[in-house]
N, C-alpha and C positions, 0 to 999 in steps of 0.2 A: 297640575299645570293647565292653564288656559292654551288650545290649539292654535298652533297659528295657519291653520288652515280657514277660511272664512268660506261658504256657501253662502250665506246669503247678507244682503247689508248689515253692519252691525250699528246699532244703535246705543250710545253712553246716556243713562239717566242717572240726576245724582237727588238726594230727598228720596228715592225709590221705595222705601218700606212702606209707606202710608198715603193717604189721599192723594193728592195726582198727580204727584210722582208716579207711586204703585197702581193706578188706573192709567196711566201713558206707559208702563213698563206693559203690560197685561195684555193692551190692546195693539202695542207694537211686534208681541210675541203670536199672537192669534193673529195677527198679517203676514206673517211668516219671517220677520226682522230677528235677529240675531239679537239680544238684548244682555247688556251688562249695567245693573245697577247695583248701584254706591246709595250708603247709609250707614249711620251708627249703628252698631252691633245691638240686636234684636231678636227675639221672636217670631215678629214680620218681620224681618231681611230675611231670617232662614226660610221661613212658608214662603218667600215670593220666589227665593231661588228653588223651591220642591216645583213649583207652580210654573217657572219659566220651564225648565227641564223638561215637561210635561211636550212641549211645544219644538223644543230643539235644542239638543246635547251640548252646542256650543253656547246658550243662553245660559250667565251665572250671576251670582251676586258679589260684590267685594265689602267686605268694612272699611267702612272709610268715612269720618270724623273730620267734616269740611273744616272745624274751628279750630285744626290739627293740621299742624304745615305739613309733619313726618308722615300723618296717615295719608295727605293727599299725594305727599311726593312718591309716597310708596306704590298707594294704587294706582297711579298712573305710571310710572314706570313698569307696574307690571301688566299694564295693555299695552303699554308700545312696545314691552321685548317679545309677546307673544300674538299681538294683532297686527298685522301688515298695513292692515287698512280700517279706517274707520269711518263711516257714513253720514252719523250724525251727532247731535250732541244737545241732551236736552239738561241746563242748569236749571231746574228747578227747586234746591235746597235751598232752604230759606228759614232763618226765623225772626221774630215781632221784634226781639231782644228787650230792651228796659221801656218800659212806657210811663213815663213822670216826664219833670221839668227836668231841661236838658243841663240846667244849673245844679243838681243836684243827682242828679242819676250815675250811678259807679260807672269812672272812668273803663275799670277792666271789659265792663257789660259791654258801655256803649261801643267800646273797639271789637268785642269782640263780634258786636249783628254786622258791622263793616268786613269784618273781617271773613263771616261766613257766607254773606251776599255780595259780594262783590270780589275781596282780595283774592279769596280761595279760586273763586271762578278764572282768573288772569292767573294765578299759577298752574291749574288742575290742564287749561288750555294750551299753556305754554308746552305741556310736556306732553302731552299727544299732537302738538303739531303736528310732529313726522308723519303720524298714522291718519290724518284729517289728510296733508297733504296726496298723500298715495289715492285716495277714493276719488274717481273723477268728479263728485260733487258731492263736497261734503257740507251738510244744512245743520246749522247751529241756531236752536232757537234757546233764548234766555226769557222767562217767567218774570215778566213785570208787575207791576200793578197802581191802581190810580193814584196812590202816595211818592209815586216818581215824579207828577207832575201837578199833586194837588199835596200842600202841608200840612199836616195834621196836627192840630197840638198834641206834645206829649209823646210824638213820635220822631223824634228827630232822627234817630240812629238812622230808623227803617227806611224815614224818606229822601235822608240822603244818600242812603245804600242803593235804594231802588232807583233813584236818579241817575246816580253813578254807573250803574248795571246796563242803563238805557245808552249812554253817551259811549263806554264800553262796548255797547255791542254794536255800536255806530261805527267804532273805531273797526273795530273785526271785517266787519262788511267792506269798510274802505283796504286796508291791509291784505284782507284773506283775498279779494278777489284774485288776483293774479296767481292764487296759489289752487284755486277752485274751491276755496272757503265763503257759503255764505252765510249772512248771520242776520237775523229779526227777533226782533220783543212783541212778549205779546203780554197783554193785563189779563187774566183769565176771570175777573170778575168777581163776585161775592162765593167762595167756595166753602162746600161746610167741612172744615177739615180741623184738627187739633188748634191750630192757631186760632181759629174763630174763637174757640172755646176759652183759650188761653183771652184773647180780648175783652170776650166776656164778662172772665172771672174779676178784671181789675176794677179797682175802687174811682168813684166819679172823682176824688180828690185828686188821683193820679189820670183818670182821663175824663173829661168833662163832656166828651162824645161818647161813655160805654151804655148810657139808654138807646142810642140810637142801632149799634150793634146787636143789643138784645130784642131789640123791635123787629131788624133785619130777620133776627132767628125765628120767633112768635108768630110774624108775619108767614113764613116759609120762602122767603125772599133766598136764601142761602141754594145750591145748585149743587147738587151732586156730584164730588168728582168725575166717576163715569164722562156722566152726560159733556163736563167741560174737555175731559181728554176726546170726547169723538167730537167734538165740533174746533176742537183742535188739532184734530190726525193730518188732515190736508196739506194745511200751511207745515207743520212739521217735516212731514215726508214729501213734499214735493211744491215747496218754498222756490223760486226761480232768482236770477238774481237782477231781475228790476225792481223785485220784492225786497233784495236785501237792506239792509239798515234800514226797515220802514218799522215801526212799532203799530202793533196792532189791538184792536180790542175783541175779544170772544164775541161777545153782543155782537160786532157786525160780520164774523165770517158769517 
């Protein structure tokens, strides 16, 4: 059972097992944050939960399968009936989903990248309300990036996902105020994490921009988690609210 005793702010990350998720899990633990992150069942989930532990007893990992109503509704009701309060909340689960023409790519696919960037996130929310409410300032950052507001061929699912995720968290900022909920996006920039790789791997027939990805890589253009969770720790942990509903870029913190 998760305590519902809380010492110190507790922080929700979801994508948590891997790149920066699991580098904003890490570096929120070694600040002394209470940290509970969400991820499909893993290898890394279990090592990050060894590794949070290390830092403070209340710090744990949950399984949880954004593209799964039942997993999210689970794991979130099992923070609110054992967390009083919660601090913050970083959605950063995300994936690329189908990259082809949007005339042709499986319906199930395309719903389901809506479905893990965006839908999940308005439910996984909905059900820690109570526990956001109770925190006198609870800072909600969501994981943007430049396909919210620039379109990519080939990417439709992802850039209306991440669109939708931005206006979303616009929405929060305006609603959550009065409840002591704030909310910002931020684009965290060219990160070298599995998705890169996955970009990569696809054929120019299905993306007509995958050399330029690979030049990103070759180049060393690509930025190390790490380095993007600490030049993102700030605005996370101590995001104010004339800051809230503003979308941000990593490049300018």
């Amino acid at each position: 059972m998760l305590s519902s005793i809380i010492m110190s702010e507790a922080y929700i990350v979801t994508g948590a097992s891997k790149g920066l998720g699991r580098s904003i899990c890490e570096l929120l633990a070694e600040n002394g944050y209470v940290v509970i992150g969400l991820a499909r069942d893993s290898k890394e989930l279990k090592s990050l939960g060894e590794h949070l532990k290390k830092y403070n007893d209340e710090s744990r990992v949950l399984v949880c399968d954004m593209s799964n109503g039942y997993d999210v509704s689970e794991a979130g009701k099992q923070i609110v009936t054992n967390f009083s309060r919660i601090d913050g909340v970083i959605h950063n689960a995300g994936i690329i989903g189908p990259v082809g023409s949007m005339f042709t790519t499986a319906t199930d696919e395309w719903n389901n990248t809506i479905m893990v960037n965006l839908l999940s996130i308005q439910h996984l929310t909905k059900i820690l309300y109570p526990a956001m409410a109770n925190s006198e300032h609870c800072r909600v950052t969501t994981i943007s990036s430049g396909a919210a507001v620039n379109s990519l061929h080939s990417w439709s699912a992802y850039c209306a996902s991440k669109a939708g995720l931005d206006m979303w968290t616009r929405s929060l900022a305006d609603e959550g105020a009065r409840h002591g909920i704030s909310a910002v996006s931020v684009a965290p920039g060219i990160v070298d994490t599995g998705m890169q790789e996955t970009i990569r791997s696809t054929s120019k027939e299905d993306f007509p921009m995958v050399e330029k990805f690979i030049e990103f890589y070759n180049n060393g253009d690509l930025v190390a988690p790490e380095v993007v969770a600490n030049a993102l720790f700030e605005l996370i942990t101590k995001h104010n609210f004339e800051q809230s509903g503003k979308r941000f870029d990593v490049r300018d913190l």
